[in-house]
N, C-alpha and C positions, 0 to 999 in steps of 0.2 A: 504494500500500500504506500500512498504517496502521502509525508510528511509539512506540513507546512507552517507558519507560525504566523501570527497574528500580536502586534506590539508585545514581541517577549513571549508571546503567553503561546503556546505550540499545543496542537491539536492533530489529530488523526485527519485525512481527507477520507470522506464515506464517497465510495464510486458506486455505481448504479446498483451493483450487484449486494452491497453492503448491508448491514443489519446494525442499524447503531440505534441505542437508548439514551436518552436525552434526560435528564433532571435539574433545570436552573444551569448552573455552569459545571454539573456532571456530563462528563459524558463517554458510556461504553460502547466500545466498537468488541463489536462480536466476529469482525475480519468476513472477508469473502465466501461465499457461499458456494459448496458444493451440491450436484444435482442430489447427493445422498445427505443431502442437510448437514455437512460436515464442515469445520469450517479448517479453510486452506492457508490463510492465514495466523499471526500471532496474535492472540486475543489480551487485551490489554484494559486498564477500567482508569482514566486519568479525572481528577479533579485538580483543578487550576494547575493544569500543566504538569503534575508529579502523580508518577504512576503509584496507584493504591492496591489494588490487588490483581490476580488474575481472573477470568472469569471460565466459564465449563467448557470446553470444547463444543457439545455438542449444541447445535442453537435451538434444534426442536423440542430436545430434552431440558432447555433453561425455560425455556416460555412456557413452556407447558407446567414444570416445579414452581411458577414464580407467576402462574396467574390462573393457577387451574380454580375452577368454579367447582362449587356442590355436585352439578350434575354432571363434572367431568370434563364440560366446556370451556377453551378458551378463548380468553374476554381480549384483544389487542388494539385492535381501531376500532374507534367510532366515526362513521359519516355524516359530515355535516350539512346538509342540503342546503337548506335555507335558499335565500336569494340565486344563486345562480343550481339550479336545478338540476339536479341527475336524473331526477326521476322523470322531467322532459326530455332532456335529452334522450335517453334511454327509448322513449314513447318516440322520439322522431326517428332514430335511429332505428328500430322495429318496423315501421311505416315505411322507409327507404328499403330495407330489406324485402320487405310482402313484395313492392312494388317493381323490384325487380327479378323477382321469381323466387326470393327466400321462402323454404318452406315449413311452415309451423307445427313443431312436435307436439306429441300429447300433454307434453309436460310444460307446453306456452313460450317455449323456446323458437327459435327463427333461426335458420340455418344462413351463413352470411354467402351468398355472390360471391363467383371468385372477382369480379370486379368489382367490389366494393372494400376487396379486402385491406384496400390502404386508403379508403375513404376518412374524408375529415369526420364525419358524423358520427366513425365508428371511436373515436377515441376522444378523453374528456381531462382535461389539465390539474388536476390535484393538488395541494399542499397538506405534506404532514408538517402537523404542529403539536407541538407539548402544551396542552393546555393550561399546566399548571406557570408557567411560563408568569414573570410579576406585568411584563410587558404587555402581556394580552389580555382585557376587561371584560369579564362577562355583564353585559347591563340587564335587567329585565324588560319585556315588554310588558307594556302594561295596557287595561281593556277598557273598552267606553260601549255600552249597551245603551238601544235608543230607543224607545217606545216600548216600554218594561214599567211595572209597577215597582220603586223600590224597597218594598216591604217584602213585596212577594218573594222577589230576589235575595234577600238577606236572608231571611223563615228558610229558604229552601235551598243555599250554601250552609248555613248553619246546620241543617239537620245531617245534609250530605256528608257533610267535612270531619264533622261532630265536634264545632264548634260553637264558640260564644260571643253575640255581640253587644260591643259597649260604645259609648259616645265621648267624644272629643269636643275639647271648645273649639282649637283653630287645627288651621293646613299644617303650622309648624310641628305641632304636637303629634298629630297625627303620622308624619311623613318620619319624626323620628321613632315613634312607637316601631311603624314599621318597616326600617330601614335597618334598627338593630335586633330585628328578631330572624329566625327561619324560616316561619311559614306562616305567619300573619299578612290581614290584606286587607288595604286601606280601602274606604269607599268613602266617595261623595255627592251627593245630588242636592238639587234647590228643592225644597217644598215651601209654600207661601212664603215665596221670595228669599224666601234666608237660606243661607247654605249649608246643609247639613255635612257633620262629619263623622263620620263610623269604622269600628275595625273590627272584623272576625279574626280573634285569635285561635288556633289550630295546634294540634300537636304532630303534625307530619314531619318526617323526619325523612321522606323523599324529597327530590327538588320540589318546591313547591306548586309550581306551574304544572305538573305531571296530575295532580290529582284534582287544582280547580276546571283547568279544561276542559275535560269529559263534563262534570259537574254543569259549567256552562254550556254547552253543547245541548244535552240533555233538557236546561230549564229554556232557552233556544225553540225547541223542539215544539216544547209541549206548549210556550206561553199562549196567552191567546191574544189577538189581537186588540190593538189601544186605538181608542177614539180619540184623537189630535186633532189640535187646529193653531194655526200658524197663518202666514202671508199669501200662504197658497192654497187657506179655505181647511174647510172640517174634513174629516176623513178618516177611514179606517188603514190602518200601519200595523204590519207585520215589525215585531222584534230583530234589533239587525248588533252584529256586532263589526269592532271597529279596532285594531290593535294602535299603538300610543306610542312615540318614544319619551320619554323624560316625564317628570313628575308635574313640572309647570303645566304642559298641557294637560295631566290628569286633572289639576284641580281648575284650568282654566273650563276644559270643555265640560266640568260637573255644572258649573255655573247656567250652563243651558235647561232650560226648559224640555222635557219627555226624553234627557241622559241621565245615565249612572256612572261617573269613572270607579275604576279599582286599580287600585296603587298594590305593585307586587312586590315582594321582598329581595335582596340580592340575591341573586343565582349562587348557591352554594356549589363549588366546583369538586368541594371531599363529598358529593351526593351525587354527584355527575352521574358517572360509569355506574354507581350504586345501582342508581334510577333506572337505568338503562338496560341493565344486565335483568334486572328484577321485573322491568315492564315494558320493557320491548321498547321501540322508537319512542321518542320526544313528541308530543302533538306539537302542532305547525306555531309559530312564532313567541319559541319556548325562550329564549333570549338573543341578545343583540350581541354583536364583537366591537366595543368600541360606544363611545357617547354619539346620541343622533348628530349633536353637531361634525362628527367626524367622516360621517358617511353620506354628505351632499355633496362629496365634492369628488366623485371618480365614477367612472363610465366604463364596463368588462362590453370586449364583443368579438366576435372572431365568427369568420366566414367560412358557413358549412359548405354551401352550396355556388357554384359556380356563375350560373344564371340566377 
């Protein structure tokens, strides 16, 4: 492997083929990979540039010792969808395939065209990251519900959650209740004019967006229809939801008339994988990377299609 160094500070260079473990400024190189999972290289484990221990030769047998689950399973990456979508591309790329003659197994699989086989569509650009990483912020998103009763809504997070709710005089009080806790979650709406402030406190000890989702989703579902009237005249409105970045607009948009915001707690990232591993994917906009003011400012695109 190729050595190189960085102000003094020297590091392993990981080539494609490599397997390296990352923790803050740990980092182990598990060396070159054989097709027998063997590694061909010298395996070495360096913290700020001075070698600490050796690690196992074998790399199947380290990962599997050192992350093996209850039911045998091991837990390595997790995928992060969000914003730029695999699960679309996947669906486009599936579509390309039918349409030029790929053909679809029992098992929902698409056989690839030999002429598609170095198609842009067929491949999608990755970044692994160590999430624990101090550099990288998990934010929460937070929810704003529009033609909901907010009684009804609270009575039926509450029962769901098997929680308790209590009242606040202001935003501030509120926004630190629930900023220093795990899985408490703010709410705010106007009722005759004044602005109410509320927290369901919880004892979950999963991230806490894994268990109100479904919850919401569910009262979504079933609410019934609110009679409104606004600039645009009286009328009957279906329950709609609406994801938030930042706290200010939680309690800016509560101040509206037929909303509710709900203020989430920080993304616990020692619950992450927990969550994960225990309940399967994240529902959809389970947290953010970075403060909303950071992500107005940059545009992903790249050209599948020639025509």
């Amino acid at each position: 492997m190729k050595r190189i160094g960085f102000d003094n500070v020297s590091c392993e260079y990981c080539k494609f083929k490599d397997i390296c473990f990352m923790k803050e400024d740990n980092i182990k190189i598990l060396g070159e990979v054989t097709p027998e999972g063997e590694l061909e290289a010298d395996y070495r484990y360096y913290h700020n540039g001075g070698v600490e221990e050796k690690l196992p030769a074998n790399v199947k047998k380290y990962i599997a010792e050192n992350n093996i689950q209850s039911d045998g399973s091991t837990f390595l990456f997790a995928v992060g969808d969000g914003n730029h979508s695999l699960a679309t591309a996947k669906a486009i790329w599936d579509e390309l395939k039918e349409a030029n003659g790929g053909i679809k197994a029992a098992d929902g699989t698409i056989s690839i065209p030999k002429e598609l086989e170095n198609h842009n569509a067929r491949f999608a650009l990755v970044e692994i990251v160590n999430i624990y990483d101090t550099g990288l912020t998990f934010e929460p998103i937070h929810r704003v519900l529009f033609n909901v009763k907010p009684q009804d809504l609270l009575t039926t997070l509450a029962e769901k959650l098997n929680g308790t709710v209590t009242d606040f005089d202001t935003a501030e009080t509120l926004e630190n209740n629930v900023k220093n806790s795990v899985a408490n979650f703010g709410f705010t709406y106007t009722e005759d004019g004044i602005q109410k402030y509320k927290c369901l406190s919880t004892n979950i000890t999963e991230l806490a967006v894994s268990k109100l989702q479904p919850a919401l989703d569910e009262f979504i579902k079933n609410a019934p229809n609110q009679h409104i009237c606004d600039e645009n005249g009286c009328r009957l409105a279906r329950p709609e939801i609406d994801y938030i970045h930042g706290s200010a607009e939680v309690f800016r948009l509560g101040k509206q008339e037929n909303a509710i915001s709900i203020l989430l707690p920080p993304v616990e990232k020692d619950s992450f994988f927990q969550t994960i591993s225990k309940t399967g994917p994240l529902p959809r906009k389970s947290f953010s990377m970075g403060e909303a003011d950071e992500k107005r400012f940059y545009l992903e695109c790249r050209k599948l299609f020639a025509n």
